[in-house]
ZAMAR-147740 format. One line per 3 residues: number of its first residue (from 1); for each residue x, y, z of C-alpha. Coordinates in Angstrom, 1 decimal. Each point is the difference from the previous one (the first is absolute). Layout:
# ZAMAR-147740
NUM = X/Y/Z | ...
This chain:
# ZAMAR-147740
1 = 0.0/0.0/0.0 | 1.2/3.6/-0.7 | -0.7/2.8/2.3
4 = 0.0/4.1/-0.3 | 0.4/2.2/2.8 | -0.9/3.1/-0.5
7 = 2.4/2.4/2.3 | 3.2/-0.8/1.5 | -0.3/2.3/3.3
10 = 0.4/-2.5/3.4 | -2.8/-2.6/-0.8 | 0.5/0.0/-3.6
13 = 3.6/-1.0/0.0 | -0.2/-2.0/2.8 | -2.9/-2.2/-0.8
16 = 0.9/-0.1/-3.7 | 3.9/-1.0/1.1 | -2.1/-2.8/2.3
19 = -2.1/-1.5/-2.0 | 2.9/-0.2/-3.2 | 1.9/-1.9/3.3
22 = -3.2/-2.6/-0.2 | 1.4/-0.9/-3.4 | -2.6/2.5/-2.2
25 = 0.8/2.6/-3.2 | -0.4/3.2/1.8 | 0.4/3.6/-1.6
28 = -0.3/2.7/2.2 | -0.7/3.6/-1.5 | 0.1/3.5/0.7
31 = -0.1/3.2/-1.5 | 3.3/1.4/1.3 | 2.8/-0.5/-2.5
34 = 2.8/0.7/2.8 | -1.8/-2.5/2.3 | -0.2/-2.7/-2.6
37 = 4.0/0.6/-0.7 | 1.1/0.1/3.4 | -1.8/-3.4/0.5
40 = 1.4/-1.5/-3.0 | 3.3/0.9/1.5 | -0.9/-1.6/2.8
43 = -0.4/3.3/2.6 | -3.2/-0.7/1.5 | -2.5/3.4/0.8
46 = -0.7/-1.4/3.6 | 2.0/-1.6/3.1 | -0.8/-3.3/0.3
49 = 1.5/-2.8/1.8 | 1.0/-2.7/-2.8 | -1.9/1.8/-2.8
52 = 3.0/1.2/-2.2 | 0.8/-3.8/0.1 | -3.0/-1.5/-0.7
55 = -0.5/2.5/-3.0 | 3.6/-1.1/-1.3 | -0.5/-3.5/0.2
58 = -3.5/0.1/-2.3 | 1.0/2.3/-2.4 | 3.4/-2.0/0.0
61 = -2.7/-3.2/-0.8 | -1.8/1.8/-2.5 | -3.1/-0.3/1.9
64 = -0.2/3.8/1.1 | -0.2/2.9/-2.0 | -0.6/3.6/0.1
67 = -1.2/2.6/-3.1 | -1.4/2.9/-0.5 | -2.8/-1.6/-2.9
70 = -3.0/-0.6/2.1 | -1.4/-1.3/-3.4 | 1.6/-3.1/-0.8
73 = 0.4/-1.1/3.5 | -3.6/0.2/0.8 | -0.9/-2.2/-3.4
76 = 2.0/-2.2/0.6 | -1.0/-0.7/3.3 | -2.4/-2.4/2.1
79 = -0.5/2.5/3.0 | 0.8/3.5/0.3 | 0.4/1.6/3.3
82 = -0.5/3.8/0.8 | 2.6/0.7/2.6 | 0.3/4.1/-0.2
85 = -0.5/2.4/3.0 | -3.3/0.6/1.6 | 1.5/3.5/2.1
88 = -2.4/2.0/2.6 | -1.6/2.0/-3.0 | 0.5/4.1/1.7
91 = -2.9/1.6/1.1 | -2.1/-2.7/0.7 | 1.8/-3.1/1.5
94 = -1.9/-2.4/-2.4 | 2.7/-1.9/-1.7 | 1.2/0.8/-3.5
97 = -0.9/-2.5/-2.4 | 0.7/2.1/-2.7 | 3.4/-2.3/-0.8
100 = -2.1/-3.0/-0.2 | -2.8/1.0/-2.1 | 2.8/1.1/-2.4
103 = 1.4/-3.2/0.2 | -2.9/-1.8/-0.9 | -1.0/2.2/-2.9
106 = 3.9/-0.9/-1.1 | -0.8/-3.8/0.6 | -3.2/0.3/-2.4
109 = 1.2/1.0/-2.6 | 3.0/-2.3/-0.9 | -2.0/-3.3/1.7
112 = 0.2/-3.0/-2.0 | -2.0/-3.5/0.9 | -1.7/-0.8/3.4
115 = 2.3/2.1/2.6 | -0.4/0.1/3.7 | 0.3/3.9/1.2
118 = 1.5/0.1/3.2 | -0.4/2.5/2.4 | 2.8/-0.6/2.9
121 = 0.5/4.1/0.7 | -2.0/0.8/2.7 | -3.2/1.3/-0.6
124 = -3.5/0.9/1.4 | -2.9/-2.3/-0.2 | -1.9/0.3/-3.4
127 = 3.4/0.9/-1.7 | 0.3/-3.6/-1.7 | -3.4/0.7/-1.1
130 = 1.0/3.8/-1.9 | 2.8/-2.3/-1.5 | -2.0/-2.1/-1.5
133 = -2.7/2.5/-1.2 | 3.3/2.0/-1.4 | 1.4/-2.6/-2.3
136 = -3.4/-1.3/-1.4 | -0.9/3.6/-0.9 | 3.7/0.7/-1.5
139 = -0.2/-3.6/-2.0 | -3.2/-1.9/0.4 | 1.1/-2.4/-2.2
142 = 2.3/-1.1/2.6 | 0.2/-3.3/1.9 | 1.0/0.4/3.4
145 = -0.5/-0.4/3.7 | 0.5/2.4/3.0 | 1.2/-1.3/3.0
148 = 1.1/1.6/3.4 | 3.4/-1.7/1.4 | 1.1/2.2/2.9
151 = 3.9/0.0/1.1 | 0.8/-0.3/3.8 | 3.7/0.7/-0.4
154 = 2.3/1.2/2.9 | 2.3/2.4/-0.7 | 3.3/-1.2/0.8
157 = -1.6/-3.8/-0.3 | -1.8/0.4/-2.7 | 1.7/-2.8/-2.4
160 = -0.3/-2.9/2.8 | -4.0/1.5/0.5 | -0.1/-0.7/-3.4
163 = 0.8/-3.1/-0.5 | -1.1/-1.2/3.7 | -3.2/2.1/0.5
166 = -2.0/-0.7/2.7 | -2.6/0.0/-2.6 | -1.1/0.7/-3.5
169 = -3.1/1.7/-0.6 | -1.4/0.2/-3.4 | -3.4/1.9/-0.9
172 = -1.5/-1.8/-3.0 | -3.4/-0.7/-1.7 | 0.4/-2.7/-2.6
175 = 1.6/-3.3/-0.3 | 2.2/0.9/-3.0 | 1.3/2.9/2.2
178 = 0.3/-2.1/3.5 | 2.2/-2.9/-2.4 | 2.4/2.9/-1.0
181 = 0.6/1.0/3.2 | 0.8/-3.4/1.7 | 2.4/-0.7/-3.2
184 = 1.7/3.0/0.9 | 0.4/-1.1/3.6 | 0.4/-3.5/-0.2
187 = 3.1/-0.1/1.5 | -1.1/1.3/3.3 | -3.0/-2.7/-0.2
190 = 2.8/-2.5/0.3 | 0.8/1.5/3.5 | -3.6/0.1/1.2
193 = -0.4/3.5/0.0 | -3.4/1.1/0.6 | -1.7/1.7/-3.1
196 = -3.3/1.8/0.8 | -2.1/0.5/-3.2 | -2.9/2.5/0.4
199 = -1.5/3.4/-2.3 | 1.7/2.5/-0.9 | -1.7/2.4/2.6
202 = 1.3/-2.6/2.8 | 3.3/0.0/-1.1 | 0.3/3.4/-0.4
205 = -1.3/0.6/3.8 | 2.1/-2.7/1.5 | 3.3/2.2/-1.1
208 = -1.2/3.0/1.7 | -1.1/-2.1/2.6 | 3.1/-1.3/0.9
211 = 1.9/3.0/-0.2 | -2.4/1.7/2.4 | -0.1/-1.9/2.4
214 = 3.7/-0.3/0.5 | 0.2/3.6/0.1 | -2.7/-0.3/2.8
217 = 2.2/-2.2/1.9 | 3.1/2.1/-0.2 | -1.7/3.1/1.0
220 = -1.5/-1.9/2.8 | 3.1/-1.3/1.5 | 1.2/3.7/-0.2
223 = -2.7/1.1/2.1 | 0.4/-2.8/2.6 | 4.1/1.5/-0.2
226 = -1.5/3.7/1.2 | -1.7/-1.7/2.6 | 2.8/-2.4/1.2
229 = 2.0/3.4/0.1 | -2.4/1.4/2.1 | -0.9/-3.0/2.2
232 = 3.6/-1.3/0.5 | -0.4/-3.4/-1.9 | 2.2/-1.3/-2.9
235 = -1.5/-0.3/-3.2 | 1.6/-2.5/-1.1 | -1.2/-2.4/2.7
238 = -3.2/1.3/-1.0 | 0.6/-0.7/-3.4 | 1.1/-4.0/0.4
241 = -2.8/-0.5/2.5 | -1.9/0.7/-2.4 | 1.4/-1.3/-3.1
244 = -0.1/-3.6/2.0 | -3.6/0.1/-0.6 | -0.5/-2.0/-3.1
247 = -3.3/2.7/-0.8 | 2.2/3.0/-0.2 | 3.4/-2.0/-0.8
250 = 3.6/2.0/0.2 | 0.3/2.3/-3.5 | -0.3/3.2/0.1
253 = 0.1/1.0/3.2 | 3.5/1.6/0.1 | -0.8/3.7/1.8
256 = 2.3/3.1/-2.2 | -1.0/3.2/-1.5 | -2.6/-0.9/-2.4
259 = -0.6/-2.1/-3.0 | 1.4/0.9/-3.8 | 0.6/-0.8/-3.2
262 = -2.0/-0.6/-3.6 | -2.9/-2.0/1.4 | -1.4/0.5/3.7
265 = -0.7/4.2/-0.2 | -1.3/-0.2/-4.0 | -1.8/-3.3/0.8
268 = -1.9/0.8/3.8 | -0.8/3.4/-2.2 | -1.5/-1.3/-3.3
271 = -1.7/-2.6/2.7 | -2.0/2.7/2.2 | -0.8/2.2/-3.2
274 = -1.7/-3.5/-1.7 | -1.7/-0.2/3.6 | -1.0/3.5/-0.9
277 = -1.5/-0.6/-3.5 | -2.2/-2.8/1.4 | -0.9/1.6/2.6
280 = 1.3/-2.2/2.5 | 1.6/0.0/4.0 | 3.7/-1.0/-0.1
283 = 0.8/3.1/2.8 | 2.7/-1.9/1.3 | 2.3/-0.2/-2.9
286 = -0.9/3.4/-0.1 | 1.3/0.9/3.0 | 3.2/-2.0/-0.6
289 = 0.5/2.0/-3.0 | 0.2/3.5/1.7 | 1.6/-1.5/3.0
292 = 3.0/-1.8/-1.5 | 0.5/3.6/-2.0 | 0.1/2.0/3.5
295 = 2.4/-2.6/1.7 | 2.7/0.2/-3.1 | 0.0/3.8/0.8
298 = -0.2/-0.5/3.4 | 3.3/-1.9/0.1 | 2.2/3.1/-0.4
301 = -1.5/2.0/2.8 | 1.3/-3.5/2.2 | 3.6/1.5/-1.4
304 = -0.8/3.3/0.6 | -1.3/-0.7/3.6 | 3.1/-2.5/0.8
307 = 1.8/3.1/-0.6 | -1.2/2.1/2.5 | -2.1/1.7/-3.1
310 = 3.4/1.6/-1.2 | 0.5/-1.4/-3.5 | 0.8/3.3/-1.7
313 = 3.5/-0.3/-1.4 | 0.4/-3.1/1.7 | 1.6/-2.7/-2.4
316 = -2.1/-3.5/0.0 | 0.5/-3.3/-1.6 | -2.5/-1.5/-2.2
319 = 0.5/-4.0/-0.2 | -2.6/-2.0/-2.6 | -1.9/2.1/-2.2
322 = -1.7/-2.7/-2.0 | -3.5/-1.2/1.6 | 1.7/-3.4/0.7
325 = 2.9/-2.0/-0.1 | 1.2/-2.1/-2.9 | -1.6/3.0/-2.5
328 = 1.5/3.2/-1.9 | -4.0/1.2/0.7 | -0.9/3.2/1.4
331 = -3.4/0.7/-0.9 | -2.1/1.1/3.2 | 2.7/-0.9/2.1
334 = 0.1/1.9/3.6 | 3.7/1.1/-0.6 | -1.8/2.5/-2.7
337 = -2.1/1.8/2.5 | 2.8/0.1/2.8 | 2.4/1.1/-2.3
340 = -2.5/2.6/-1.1 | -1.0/0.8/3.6 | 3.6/0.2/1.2
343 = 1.1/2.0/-2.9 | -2.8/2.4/0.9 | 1.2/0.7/3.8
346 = 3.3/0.5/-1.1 | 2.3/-3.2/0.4 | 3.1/-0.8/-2.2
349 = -1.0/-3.5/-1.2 | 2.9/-2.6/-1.1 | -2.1/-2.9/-1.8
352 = 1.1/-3.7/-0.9 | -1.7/-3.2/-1.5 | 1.6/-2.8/-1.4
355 = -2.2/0.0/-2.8 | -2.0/2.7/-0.7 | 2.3/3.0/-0.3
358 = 0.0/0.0/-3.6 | -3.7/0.3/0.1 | 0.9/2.8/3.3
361 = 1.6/2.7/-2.2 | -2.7/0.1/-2.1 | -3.2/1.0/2.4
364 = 1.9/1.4/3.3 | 0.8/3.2/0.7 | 3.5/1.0/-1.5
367 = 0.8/1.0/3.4 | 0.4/-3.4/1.7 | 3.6/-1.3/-0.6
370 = 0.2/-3.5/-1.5 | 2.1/-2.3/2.2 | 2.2/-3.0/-1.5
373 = -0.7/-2.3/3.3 | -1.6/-0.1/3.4 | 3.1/0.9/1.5
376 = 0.8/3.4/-2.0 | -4.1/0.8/0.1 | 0.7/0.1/3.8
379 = 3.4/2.2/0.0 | 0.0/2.8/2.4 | -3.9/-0.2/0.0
382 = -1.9/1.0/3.4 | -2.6/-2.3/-0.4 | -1.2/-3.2/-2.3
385 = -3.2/-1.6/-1.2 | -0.3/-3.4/-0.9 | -3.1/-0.1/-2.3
388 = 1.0/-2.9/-2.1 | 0.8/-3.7/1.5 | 2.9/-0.7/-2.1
391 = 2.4/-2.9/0.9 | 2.5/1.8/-0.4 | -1.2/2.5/2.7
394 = -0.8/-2.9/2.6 | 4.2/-0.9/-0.1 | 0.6/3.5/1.4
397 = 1.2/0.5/3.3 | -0.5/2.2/3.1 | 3.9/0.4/-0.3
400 = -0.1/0.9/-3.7 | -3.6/2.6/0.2 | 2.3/1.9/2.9
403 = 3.4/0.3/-1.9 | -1.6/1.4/-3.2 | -2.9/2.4/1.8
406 = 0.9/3.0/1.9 | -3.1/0.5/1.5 | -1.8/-3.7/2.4
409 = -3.7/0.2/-1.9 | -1.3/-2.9/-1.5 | -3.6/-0.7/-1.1
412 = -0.8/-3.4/-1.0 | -3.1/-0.3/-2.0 | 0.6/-3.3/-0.7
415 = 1.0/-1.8/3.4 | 3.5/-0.8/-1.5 | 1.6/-0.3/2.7
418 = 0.2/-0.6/4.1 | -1.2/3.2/2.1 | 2.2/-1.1/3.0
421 = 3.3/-0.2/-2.3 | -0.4/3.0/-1.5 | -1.0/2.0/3.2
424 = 3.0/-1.8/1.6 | 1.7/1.7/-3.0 | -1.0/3.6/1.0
427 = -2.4/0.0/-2.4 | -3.5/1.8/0.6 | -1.6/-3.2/-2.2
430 = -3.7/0.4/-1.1 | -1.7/-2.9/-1.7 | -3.7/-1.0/-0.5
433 = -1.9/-1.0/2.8 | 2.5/-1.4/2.2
């Protein structure tokens, strides 16, 4: 079977790069020359553990390819799947579908034999339905199928949540469609993997589902850390007695300064505004929504207030500034808004990630200074903020924090390390609710 993806951003090239590793033809295809040539010389457009690899490998076999003709990828093929962005659309919060309905009218025109059109961006319920209105009105001599076939990839894990998911789920309406789709993931049929098969509409909702309710979780374990701050308990004993119960399970309750990246703030959004349209209660995503916002900002005045509320000219060290480990992402991440909050009281901010500094100079201010490593971002610095769980920040010691800083202020927003070593250290240590 021969399969076009349509966009090579992080779940294009990734699942395209996958399923070519299940032993398919896969041709992945975007509309940016330089992107396209950079790939095909092998420099991949996102961090991703074991991607560059993976992509060498395939393309090395002949099974992976990328181009810039949609056209002749999309007749030859035997499923197509729409991969491009679905961003917060401005003004509203509704997500833009604007790139897929493009894509689809692109599809249309240049489809060739029964096709199976894919949807696996993620998109509101009803979208798969616009699809397949879209291509029947653009060529209605076309034989084809829509199907929903949401991705659950980890950033930072995303090529082992591919090929071991947890589950597959796969929104489709007729048997020609549902035999496509278990072709295409045979291979994870032969290690039992679960494969739900519903409508489009229930596919669409389990996505958003999902990725709500995590975000529910994490803001909810950040609450309990306020409290625990206030109370005198430990979150993190709070956190595994819970997590033992097999109900609420461990995952996602790790307290820190807000959740990030491309999915949980567009997704819980474009969730509440569907709510909206349909005139329907989901108030508590709602309110994680506007509190996870508020706690990112709130972050910095934990700096400022560590500080004695004297940040002006003071010269601080910013350590992670991708939403996560294991990523080069920093879309919605919290060291945006306390960078921007600092910046705004007046600090001198040092900034270092071990990833995403390329992607650094282009949207912070062009006042922060770009450090080469942990240990020059913290050089004569009177304070430092951990915001990003690195591994290479857990090997720092007290020893090594207190022979680089000049000033003893260290606010932990990621529980990275041990308060009574670092107050042994002469450190005033802040960390989340401990």
């Amino acid at each position: 079977m021969k399969i076009a993806v349509i966009g090579t951003g992080y779940v294009g090239l990734v699942s395209g790069a996958c399923f070519s590793e299940f032993g398919f033809d896969v041709t992945c295809i975007d509309k940016d020359p330089a992107k396209i040539q950079k790939i095909n010389q092998g420099e991949m457009p996102i961090y991703e553990p074991g991607l560059a690899e993976l992509v060498a490998r395939n393309v090395k076999a002949g099974r992976l390819h990328f181009d810039l003709d949609l056209g002749a990828a999309v007749a030859a093929a035997d499923a197509v799947f729409i991969a491009v962005g679905t961003p917060t659309r401005r003004g509203d919060g509704h997500a833009d579908l604007s790139f897929v309905y493009a894509a689809a009218e692109d599809i249309a025109m240049h489809l060739s034999g029964y096709t199976v059109v894919v949807t696996k961006s993620t998109v509101p319920v009803g979208t798969g339905r616009d699809v397949a209105g879209i291509i029947a009105k653009t060529n209605p001599d076309a034989k084809f199928d829509t199907v929903s076939n949401p991705e659950f990839l980890r950033e930072g894990a995303a090529i082992s949540d591919f090929m071991r998911p947890d589950r597959v789920v796969v929104g489709a309406e007729t048997d020609a469609a549902r035999d496509v789709m278990r072709a295409l993931y045979r291979p994870l049929f032969l290690i039992e993997t679960p494969i739900l098969f519903t409508n489009l509409e229930t596919s669409e909702l389990i996505k958003y589902a999902s990725n709500a309710f995590l975000a529910v979780k994490i803001s909810y374990i950040n609450q309990m850390a306020d409290l625990c701050e206030k109370v005198g308990a430990n979150v993190h004993d709070v956190a595994k007695g819970m997590g033992l119960d097999k109900r609420i399970a461990n995952k996602f309750l790790h307290p820190g300064p807000g959740y990030g990246g491309s999915c949980f703030p567009k997704d819980t959004l474009a969730l509440v505004k569907t709510a909206e349209q349909h005139s329907s209660d989901l108030s508590i995503v709602d309110a994680v929504v506007g509190y996870n916002q508020a706690r990112k900002i709130a972050m910095a005045d934990r700096v400022i207030a560590a500080m004695g509320g004297l940040v002006a000219g003071a010269k601080i060290a910013i350590l992670g500034l991708a939403f996560k480990p294991e990523t080069d992402d920093m879309r919605d991440s919290p060291s945006l808004d306390i960078i921007d909050a600092l910046t705004k009281a007046g600090a001198v901010l040092r900034a270092y990630d071990p990833k995403a500094m390329d992607e650094a100079r282009h949207i912070l201010p062009q006042d922060v200074t770009f450090c080469d490593s942990a240990t020059d971002c913290l050089n004569g610095t009177d304070a430092a903020v951990i915001v990003t769980e690195w591994n290479e920040f857990r090997a720092l010691t007290p020893a090594q924090f207190a022979a680089a800083m000049r000033g003893r202020v260290l606010v932990d927003l990621r529980n990275v390390y041990e308060p009574d070593a670092m107050q042994d250290a002469g450190f005033i240590y802040l960390s989340i609710g401990r």
